[in-house]
N, CA, C and O atoms as a Tripos MOL2 file, in Angstrom:
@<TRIPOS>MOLECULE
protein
  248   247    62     0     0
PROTEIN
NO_CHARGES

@<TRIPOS>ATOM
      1 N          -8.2590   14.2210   31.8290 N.3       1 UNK1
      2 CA         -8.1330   15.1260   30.7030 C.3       1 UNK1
      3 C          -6.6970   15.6490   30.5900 C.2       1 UNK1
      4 O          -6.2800   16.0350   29.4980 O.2       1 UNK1
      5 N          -5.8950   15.6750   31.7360 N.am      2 UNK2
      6 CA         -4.6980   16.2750   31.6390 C.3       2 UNK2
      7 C          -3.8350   15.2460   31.2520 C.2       2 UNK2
      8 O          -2.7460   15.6070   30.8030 O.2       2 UNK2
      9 N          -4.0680   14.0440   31.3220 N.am      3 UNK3
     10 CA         -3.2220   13.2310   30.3670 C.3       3 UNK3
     11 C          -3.0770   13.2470   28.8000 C.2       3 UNK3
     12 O          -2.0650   13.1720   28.1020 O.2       3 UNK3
     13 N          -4.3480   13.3640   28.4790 N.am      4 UNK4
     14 CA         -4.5190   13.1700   27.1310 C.3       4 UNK4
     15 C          -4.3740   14.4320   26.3370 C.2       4 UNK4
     16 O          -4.4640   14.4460   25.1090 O.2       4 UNK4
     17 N          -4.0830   15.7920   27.2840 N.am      5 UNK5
     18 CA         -3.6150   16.8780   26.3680 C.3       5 UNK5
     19 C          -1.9530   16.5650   26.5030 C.2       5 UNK5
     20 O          -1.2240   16.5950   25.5110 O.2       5 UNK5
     21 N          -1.3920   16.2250   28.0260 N.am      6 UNK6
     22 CA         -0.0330   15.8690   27.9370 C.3       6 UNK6
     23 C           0.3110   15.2840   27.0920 C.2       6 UNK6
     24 O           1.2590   15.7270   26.4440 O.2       6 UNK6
     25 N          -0.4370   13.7490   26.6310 N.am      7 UNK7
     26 CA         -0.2110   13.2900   25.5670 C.3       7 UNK7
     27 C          -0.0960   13.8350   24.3620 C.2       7 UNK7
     28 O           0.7270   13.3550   23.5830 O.2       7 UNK7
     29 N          -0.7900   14.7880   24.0330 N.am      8 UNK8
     30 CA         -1.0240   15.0870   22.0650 C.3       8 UNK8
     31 C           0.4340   16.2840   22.5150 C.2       8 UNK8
     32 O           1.4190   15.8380   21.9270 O.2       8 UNK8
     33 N           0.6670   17.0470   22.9940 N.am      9 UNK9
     34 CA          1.8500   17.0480   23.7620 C.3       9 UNK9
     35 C           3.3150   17.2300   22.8120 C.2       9 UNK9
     36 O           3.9450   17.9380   22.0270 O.2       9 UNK9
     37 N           3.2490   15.4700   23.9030 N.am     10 UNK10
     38 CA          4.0930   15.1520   23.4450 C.3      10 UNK10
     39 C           4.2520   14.5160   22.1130 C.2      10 UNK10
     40 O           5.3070   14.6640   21.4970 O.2      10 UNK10
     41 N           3.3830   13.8980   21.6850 N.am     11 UNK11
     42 CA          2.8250   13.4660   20.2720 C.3      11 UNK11
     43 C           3.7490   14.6060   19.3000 C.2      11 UNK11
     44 O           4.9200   14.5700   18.9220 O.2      11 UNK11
     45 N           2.9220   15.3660   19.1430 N.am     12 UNK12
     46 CA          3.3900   16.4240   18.3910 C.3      12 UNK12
     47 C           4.6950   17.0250   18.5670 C.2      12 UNK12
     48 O           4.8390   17.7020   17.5490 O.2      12 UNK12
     49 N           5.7760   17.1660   19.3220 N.am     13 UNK13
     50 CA          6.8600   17.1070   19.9970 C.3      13 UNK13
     51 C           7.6720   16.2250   19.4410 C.2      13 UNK13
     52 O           8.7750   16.6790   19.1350 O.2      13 UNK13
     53 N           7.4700   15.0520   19.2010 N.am     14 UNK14
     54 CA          8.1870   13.7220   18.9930 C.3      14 UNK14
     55 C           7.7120   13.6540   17.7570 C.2      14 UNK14
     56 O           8.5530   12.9740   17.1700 O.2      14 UNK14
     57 N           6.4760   14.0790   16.6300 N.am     15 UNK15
     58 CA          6.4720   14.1440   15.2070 C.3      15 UNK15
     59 C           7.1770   15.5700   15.0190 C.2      15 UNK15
     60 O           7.3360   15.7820   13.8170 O.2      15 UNK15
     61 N           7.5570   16.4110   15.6620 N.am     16 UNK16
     62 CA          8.3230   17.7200   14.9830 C.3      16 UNK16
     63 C           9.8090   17.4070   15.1850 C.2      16 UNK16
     64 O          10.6150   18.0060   14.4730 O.2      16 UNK16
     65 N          10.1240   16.7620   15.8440 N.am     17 UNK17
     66 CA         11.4370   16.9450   16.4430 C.3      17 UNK17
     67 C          12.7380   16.0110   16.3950 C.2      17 UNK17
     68 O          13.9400   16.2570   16.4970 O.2      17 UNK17
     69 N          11.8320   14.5700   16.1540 N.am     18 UNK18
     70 CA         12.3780   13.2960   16.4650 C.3      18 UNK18
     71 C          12.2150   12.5140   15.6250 C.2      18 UNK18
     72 O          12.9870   11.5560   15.5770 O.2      18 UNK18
     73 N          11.1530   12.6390   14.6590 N.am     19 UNK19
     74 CA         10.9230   11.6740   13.1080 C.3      19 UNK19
     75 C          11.4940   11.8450   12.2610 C.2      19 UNK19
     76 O          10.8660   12.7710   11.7480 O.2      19 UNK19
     77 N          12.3720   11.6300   11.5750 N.am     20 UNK20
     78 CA         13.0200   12.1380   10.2840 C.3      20 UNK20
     79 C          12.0880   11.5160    8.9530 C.2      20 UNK20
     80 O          12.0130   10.3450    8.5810 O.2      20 UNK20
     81 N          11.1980   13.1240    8.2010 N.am     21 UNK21
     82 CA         10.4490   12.9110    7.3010 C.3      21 UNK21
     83 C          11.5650   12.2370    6.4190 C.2      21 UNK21
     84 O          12.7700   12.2960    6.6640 O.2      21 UNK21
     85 N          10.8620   11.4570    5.1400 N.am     22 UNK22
     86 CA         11.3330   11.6450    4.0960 C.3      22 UNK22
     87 C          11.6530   12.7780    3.1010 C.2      22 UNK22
     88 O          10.7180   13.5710    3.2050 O.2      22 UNK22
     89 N          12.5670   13.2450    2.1520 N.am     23 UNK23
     90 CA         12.4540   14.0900    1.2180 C.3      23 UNK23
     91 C          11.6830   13.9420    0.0760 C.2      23 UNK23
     92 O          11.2570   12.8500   -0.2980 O.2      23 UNK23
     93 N          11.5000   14.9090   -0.4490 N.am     24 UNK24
     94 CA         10.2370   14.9830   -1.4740 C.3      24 UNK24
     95 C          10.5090   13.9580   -2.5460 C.2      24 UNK24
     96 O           9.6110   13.5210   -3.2660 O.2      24 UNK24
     97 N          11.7680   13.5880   -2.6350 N.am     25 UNK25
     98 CA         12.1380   12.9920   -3.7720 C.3      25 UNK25
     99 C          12.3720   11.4220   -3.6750 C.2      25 UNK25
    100 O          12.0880   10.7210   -4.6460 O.2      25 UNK25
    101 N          12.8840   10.8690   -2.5180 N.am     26 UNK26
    102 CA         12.3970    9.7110   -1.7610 C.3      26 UNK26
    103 C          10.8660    9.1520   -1.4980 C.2      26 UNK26
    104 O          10.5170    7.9860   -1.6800 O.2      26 UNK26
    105 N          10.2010   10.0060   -1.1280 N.am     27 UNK27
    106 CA          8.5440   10.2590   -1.3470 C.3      27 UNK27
    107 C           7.8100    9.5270   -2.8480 C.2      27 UNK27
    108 O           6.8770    8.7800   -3.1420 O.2      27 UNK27
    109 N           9.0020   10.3560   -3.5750 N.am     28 UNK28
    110 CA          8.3180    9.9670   -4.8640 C.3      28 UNK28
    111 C           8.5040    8.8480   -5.4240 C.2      28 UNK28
    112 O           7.7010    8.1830   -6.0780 O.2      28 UNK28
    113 N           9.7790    8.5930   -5.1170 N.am     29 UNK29
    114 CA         10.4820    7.1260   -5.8270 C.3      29 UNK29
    115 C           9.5600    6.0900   -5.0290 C.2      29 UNK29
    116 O           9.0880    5.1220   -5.6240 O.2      29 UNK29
    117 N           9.3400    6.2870   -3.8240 N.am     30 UNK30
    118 CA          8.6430    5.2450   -3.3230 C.3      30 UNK30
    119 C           7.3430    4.9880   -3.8090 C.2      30 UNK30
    120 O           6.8910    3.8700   -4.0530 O.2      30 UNK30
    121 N           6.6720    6.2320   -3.9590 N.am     31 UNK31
    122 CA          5.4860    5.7170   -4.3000 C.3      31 UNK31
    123 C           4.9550    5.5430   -6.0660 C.2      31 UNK31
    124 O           3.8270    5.2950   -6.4920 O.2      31 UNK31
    125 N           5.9900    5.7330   -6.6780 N.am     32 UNK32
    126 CA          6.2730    4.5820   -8.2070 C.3      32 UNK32
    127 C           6.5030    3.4120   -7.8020 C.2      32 UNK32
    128 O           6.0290    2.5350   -8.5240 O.2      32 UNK32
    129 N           7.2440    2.9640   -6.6130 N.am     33 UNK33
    130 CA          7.4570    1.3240   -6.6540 C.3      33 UNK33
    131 C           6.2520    0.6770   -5.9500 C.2      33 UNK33
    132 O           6.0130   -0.5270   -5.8570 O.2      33 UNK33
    133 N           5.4370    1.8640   -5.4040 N.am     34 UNK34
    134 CA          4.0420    1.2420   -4.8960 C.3      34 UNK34
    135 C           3.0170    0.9610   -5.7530 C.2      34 UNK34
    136 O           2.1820    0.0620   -5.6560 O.2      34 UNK34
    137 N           3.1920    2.1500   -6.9610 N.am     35 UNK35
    138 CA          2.3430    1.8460   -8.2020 C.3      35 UNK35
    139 C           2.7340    0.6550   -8.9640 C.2      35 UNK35
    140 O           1.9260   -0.2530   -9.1630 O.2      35 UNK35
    141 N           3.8120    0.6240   -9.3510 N.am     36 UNK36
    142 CA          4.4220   -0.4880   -9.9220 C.3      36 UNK36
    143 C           3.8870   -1.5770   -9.1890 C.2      36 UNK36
    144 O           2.7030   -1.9110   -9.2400 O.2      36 UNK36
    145 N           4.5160   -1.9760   -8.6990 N.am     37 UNK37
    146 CA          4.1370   -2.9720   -7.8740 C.3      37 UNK37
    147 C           2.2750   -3.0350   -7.5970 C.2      37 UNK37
    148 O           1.8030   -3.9790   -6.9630 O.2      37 UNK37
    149 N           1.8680   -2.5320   -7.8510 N.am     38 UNK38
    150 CA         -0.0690   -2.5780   -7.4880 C.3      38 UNK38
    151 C          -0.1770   -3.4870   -9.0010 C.2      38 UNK38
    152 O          -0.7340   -4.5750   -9.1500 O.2      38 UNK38
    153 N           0.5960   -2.6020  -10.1230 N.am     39 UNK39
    154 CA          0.1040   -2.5440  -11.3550 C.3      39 UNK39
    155 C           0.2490   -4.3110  -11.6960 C.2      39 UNK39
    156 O          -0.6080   -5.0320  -12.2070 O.2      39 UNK39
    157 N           1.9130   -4.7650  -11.1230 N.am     40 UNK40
    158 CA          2.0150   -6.0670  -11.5690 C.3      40 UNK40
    159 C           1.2690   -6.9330  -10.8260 C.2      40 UNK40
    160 O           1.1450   -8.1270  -11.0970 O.2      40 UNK40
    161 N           0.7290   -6.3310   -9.8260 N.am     41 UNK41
    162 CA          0.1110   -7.3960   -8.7120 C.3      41 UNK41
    163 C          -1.4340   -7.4980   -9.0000 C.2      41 UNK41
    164 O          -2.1230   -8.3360   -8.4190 O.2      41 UNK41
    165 N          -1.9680   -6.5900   -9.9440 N.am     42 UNK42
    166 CA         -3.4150   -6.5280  -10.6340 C.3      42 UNK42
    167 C          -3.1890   -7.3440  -12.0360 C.2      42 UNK42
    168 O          -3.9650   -8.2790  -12.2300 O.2      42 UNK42
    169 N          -2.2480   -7.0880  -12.9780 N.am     43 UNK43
    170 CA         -1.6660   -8.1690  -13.9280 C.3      43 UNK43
    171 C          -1.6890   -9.4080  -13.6080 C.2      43 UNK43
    172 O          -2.2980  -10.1580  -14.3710 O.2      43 UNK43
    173 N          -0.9200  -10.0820  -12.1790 N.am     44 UNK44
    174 CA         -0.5610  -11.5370  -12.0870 C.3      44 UNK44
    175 C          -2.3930  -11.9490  -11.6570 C.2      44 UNK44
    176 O          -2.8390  -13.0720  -11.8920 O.2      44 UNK44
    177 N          -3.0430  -11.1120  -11.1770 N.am     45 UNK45
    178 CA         -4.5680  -11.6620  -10.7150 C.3      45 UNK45
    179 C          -5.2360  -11.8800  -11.3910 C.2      45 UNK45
    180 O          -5.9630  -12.8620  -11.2420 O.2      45 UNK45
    181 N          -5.3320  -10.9930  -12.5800 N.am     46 UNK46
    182 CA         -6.4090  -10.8770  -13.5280 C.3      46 UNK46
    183 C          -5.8770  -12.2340  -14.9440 C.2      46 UNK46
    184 O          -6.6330  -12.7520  -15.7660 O.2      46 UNK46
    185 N          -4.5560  -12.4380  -14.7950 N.am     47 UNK47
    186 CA         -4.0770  -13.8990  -15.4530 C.3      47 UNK47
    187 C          -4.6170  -14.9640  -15.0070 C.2      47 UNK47
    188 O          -5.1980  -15.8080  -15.6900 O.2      47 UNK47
    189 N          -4.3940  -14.9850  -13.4090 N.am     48 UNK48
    190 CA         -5.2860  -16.0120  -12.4090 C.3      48 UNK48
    191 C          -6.1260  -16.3150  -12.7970 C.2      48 UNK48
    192 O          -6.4430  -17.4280  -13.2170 O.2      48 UNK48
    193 N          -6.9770  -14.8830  -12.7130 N.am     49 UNK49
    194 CA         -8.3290  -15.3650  -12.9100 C.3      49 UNK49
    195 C          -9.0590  -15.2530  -14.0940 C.2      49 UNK49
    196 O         -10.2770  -15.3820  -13.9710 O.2      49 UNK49
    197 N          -8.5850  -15.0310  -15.2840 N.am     50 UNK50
    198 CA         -8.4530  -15.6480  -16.7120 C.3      50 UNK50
    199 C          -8.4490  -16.8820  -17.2780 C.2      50 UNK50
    200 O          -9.3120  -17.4720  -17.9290 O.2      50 UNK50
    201 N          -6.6710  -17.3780  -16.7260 N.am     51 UNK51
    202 CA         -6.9590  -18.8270  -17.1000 C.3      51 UNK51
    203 C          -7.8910  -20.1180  -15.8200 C.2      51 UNK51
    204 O          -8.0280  -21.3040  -16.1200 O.2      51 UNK51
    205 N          -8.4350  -19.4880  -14.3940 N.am     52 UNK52
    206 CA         -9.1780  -20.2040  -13.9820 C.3      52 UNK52
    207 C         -10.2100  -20.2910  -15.0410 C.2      52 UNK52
    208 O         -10.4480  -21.2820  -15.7320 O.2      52 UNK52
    209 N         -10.8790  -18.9740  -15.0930 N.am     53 UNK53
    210 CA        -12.4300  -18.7030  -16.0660 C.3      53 UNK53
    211 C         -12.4170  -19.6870  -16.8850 C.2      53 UNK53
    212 O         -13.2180  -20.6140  -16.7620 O.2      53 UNK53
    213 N         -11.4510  -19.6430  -17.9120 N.am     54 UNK54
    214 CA        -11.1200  -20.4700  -19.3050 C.3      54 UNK54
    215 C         -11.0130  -22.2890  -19.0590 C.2      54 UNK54
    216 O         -11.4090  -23.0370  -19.9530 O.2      54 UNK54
    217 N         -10.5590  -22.7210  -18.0310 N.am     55 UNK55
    218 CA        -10.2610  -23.7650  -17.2720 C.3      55 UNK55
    219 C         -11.6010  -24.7650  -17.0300 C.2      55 UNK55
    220 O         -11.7910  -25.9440  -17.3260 O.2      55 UNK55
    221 N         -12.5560  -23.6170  -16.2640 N.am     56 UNK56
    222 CA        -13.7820  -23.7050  -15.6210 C.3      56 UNK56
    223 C         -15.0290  -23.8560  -16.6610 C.2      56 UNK56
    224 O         -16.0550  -24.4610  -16.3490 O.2      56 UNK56
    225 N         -14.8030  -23.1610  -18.0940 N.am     57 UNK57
    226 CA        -15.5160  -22.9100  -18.6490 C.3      57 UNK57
    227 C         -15.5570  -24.3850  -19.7470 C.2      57 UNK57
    228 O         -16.5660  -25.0180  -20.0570 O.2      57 UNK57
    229 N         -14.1850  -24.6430  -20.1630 N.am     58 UNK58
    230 CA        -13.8600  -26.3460  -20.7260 C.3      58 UNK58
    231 C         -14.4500  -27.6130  -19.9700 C.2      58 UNK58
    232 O         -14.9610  -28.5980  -20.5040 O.2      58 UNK58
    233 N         -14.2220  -27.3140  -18.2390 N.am     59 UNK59
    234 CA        -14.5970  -28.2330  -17.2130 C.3      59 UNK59
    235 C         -15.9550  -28.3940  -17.8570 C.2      59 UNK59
    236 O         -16.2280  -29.4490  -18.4280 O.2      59 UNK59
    237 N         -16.7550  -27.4710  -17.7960 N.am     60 UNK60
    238 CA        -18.5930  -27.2620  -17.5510 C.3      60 UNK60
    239 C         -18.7390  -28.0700  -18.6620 C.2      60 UNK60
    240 O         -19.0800  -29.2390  -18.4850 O.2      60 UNK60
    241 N         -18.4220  -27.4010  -20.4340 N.am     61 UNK61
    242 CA        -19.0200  -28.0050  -21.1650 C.3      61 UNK61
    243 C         -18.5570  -29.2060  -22.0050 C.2      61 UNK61
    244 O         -18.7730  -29.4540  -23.1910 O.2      61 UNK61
    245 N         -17.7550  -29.9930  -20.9310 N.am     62 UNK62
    246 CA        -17.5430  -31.2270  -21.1690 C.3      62 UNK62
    247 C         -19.0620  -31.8580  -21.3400 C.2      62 UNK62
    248 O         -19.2090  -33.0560  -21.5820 O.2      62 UNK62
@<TRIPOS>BOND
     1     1     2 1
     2     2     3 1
     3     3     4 2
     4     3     5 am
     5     5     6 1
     6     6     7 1
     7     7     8 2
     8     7     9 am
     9     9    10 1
    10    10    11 1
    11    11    12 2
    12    11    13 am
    13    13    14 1
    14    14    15 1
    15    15    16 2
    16    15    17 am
    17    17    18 1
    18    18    19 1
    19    19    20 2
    20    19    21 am
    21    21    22 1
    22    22    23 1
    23    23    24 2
    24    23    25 am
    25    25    26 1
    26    26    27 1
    27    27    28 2
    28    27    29 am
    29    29    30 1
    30    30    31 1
    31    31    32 2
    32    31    33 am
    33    33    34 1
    34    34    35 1
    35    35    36 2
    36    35    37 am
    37    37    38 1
    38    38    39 1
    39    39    40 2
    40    39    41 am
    41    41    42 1
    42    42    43 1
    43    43    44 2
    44    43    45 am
    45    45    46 1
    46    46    47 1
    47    47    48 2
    48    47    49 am
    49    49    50 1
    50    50    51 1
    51    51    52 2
    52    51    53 am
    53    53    54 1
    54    54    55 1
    55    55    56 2
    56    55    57 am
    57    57    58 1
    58    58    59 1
    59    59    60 2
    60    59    61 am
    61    61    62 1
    62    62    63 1
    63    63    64 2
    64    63    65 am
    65    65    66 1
    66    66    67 1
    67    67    68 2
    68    67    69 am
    69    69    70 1
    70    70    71 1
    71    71    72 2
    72    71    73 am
    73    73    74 1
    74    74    75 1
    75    75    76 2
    76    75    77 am
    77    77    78 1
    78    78    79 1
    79    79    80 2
    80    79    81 am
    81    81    82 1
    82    82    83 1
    83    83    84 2
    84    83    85 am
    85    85    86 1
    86    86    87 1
    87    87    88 2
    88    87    89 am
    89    89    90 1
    90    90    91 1
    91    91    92 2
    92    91    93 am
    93    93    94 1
    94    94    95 1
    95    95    96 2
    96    95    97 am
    97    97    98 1
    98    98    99 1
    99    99   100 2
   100    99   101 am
   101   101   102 1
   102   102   103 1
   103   103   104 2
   104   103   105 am
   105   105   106 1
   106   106   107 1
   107   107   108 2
   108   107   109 am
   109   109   110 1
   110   110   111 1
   111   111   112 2
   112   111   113 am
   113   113   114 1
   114   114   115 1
   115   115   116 2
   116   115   117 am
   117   117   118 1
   118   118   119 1
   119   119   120 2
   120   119   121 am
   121   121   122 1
   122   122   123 1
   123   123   124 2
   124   123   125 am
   125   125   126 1
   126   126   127 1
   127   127   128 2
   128   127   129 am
   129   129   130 1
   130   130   131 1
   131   131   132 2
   132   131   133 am
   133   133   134 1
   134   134   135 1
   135   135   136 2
   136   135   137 am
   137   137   138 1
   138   138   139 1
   139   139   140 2
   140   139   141 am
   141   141   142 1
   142   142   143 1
   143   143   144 2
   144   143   145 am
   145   145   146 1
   146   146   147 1
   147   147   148 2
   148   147   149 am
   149   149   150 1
   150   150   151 1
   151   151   152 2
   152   151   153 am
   153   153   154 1
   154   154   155 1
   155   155   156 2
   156   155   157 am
   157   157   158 1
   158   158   159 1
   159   159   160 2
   160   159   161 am
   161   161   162 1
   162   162   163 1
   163   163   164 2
   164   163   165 am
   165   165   166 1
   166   166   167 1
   167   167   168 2
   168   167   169 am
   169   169   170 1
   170   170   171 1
   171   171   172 2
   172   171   173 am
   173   173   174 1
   174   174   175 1
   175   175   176 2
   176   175   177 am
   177   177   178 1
   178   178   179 1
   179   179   180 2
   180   179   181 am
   181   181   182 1
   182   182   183 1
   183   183   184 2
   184   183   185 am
   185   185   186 1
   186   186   187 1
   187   187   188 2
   188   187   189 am
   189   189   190 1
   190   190   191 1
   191   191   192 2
   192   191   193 am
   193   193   194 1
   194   194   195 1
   195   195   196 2
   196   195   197 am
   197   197   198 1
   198   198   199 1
   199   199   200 2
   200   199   201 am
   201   201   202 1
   202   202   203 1
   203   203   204 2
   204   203   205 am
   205   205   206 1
   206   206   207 1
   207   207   208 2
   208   207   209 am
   209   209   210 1
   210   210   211 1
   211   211   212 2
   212   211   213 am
   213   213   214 1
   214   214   215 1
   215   215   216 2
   216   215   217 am
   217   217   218 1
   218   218   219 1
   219   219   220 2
   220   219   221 am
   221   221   222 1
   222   222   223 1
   223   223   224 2
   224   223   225 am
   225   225   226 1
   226   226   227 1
   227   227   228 2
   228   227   229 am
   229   229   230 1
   230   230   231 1
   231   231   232 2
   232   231   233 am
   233   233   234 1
   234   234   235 1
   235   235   236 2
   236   235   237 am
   237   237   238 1
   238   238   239 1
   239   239   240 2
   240   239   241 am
   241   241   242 1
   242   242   243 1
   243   243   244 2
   244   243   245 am
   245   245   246 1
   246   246   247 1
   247   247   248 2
@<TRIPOS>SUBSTRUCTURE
     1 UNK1         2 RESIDUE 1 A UNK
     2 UNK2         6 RESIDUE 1 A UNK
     3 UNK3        10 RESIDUE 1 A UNK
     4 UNK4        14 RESIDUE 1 A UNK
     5 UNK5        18 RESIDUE 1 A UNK
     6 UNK6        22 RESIDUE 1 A UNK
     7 UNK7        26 RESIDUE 1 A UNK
     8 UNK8        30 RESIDUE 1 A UNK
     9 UNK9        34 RESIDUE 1 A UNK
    10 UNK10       38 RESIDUE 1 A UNK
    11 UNK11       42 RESIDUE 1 A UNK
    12 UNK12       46 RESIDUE 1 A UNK
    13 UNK13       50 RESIDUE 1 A UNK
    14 UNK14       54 RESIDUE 1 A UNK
    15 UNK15       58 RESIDUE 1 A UNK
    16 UNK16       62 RESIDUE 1 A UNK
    17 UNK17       66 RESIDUE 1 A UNK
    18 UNK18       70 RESIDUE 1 A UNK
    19 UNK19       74 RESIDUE 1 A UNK
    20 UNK20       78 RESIDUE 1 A UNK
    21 UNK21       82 RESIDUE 1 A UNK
    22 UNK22       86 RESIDUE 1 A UNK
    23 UNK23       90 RESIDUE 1 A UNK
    24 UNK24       94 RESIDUE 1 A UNK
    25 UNK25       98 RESIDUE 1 A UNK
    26 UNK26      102 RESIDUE 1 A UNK
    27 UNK27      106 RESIDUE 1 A UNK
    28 UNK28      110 RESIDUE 1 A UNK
    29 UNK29      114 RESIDUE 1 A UNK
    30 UNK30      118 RESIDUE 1 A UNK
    31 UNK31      122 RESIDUE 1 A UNK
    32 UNK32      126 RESIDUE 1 A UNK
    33 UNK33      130 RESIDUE 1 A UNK
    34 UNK34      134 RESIDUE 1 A UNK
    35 UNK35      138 RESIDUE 1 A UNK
    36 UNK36      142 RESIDUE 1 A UNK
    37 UNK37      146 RESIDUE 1 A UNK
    38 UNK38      150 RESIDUE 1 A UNK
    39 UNK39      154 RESIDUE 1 A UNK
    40 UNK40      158 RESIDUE 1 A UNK
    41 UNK41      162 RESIDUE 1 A UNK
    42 UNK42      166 RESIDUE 1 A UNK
    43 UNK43      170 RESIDUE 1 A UNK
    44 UNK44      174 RESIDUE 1 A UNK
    45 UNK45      178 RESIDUE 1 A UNK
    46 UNK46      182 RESIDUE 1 A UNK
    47 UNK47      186 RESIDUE 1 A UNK
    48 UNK48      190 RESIDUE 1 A UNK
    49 UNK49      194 RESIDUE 1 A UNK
    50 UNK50      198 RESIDUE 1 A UNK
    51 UNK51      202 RESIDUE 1 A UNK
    52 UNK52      206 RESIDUE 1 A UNK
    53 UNK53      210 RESIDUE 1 A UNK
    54 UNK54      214 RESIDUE 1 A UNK
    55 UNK55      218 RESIDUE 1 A UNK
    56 UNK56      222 RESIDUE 1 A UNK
    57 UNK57      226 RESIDUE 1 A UNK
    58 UNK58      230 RESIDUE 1 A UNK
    59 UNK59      234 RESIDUE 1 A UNK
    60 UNK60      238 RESIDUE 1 A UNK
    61 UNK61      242 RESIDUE 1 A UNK
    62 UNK62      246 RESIDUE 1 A UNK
């Protein structure tokens, strides 16, 4: 048991002291290029799987 309080410890020690957060504003920019990036990456799938559908659907009623 005395390890694992040593541990959280130091844990917490080394996240207060030694991590350099991001700023609020870095924070933000990043997580627009995460949206962005989701948004085009749900776009290029749903094309995928559009022109498969359309592809699949010519195949059948040959």
């Amino acid at each position: 048991m005395r390890k694992f309080i040593n541990y959280l410890k130091e844990s917490y020690a080394e996240m207060t002291k030694k991590v350099s957060w991001p700023t609020w504003d870095k924070l933000q920019n990043s997580a627009i290029v995460v949206m962005v990036a989701s948004v085009i990456f749900a776009v290029v799938v749903f094309a995928i799987d559009f022109c498969i559908r359309h592809l699949m659907s010519a195949i059948y009623t040959l």
